[in-house]
N, C-alpha and C positions, 0 to 999 in steps of 0.2 A: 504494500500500500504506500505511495509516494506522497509526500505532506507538503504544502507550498505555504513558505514565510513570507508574508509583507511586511514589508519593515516601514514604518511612520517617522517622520525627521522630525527633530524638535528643534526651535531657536532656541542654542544656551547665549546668555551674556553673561560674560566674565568680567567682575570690576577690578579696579586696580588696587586693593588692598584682599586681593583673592575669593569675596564672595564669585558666586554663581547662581543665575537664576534661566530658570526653565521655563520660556512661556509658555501660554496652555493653548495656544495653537499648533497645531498640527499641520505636515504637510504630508501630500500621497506622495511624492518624488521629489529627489534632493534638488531636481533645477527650481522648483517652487520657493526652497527655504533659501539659497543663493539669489537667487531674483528678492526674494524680502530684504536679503543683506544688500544688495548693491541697491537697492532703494532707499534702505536706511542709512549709506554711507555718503551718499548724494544731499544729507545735511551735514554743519558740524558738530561733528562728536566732540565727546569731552575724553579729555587725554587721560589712556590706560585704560581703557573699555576696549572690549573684543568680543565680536561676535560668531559662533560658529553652528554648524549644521551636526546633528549629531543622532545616529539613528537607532530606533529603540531597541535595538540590539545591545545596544550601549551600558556600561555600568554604573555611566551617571542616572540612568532613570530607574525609576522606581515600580520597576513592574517585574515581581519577583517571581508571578505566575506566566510570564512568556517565557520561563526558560524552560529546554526540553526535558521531559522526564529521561531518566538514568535508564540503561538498560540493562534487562533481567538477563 
């Protein structure tokens, strides 16, 4: 039986004293969350902020139930 993952991108912003925040949108494909960023880099930012794409496969998010069961 073959299983197929989609993976959802999340916008992280990274501040400059190391918080990180996750926003609660979602994208279906990472050019959607890339397209967010270069539209939000087209004002100015404040210095030491970083934005990246990061997909829920990821260790930053918080979804302990996507991960695959262990095998018997």
């Amino acid at each position: 039986m073959a299983t197929t993952a989609a993976l959802v991108w999340y916008l992280v912003i990274a501040g400059p004293q190391g918080g990180m925040v996750v926003l609660p949108s979602t994208f279906d494909k990472r050019e959607q969350c890339t397209a967010a960023i270069t539209e939000y880099q087209k004002q100015p930012t404040p210095t030491g902020w970083s934005l990246q794409c990061v997909p829920s496969a990821s260790p930053f998010t918080d979804e302990g139930d996507a991960e695959a069961p262990a095998a018997q």
